[in-house]
C-alpha positions as CSV (number, residue, x, y, z in Angstrom):
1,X,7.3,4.7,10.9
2,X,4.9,7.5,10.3
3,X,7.4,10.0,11.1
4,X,9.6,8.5,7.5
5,X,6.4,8.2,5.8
6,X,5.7,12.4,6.4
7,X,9.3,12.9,4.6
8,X,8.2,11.3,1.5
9,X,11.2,9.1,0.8
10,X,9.4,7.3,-2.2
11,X,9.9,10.8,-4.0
12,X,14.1,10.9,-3.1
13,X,14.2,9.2,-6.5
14,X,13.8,12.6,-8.0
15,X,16.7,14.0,-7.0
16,X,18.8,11.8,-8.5
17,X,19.0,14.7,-11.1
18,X,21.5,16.0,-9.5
19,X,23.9,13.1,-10.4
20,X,23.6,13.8,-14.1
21,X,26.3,16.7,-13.9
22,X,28.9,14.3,-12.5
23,X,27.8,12.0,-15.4
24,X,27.8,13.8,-18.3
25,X,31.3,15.8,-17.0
26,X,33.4,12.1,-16.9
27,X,34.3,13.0,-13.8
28,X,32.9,9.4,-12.2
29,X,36.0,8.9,-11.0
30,X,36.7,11.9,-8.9
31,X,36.4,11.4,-5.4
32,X,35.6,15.3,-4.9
33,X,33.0,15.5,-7.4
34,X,30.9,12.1,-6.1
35,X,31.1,14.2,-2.7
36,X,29.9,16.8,-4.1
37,X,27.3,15.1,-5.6
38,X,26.2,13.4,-2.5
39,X,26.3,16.5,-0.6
40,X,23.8,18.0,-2.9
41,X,21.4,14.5,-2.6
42,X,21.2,14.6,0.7
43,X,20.8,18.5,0.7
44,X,18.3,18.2,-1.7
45,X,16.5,15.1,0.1
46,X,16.4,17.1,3.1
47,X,14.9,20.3,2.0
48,X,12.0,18.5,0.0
49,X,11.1,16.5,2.7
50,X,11.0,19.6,4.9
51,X,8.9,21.6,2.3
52,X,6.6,17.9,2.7
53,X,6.4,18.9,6.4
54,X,5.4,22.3,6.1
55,X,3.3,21.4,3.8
56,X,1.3,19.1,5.5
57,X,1.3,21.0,8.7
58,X,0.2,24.1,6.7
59,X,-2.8,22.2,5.2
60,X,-4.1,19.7,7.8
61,X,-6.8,21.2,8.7
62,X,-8.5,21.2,5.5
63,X,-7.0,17.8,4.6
64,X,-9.0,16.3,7.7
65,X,-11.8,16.8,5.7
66,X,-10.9,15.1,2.4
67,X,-11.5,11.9,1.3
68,X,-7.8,10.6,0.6
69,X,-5.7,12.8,2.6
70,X,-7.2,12.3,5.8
71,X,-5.0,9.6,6.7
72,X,-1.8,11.1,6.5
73,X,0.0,11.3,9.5
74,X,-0.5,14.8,10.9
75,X,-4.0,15.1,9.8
76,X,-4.6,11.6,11.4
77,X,-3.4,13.2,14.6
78,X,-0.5,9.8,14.6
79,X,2.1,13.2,15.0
């Protein structure tokens, strides 16, 4: 579980931007173009929860010793 929580799935929502294309271009129907569209979800999805990882990795040590963030995951030492 703490390994999902360190992607940051609650913020996936974001990149539902990336759906907006397909929707304004009427092209809901078009099995290519809601590929596409996935493809570029996930793609997105993955890389910001990667840039999350690096992130917290980058910062733990000073995050140890905040008030809020000590609990994450890698700063907790749970990772």
């Amino acid at each position: 579980m703490k390994y999902v929580l360190l992607l940051r799935p609650q913020q996936w929502y974001k990149n539902l931007l990336v759906f907006l294309p397909l929707l304004f271009s009427g092209n809901l129907l078009n099995l290519t173009a809601i590929g596409q569209s996935l493809l570029a979800f996930a793609s997105f999805c993955a890389l910001s929860s990667a840039t999350y990882v690096i992130n917290y990795y980058a910062d733990r040590n000073n995050d140890t010793l905040h008030p809020e963030k000590w609990n994450r995951p890698i700063e907790s030492g749970e990772v």
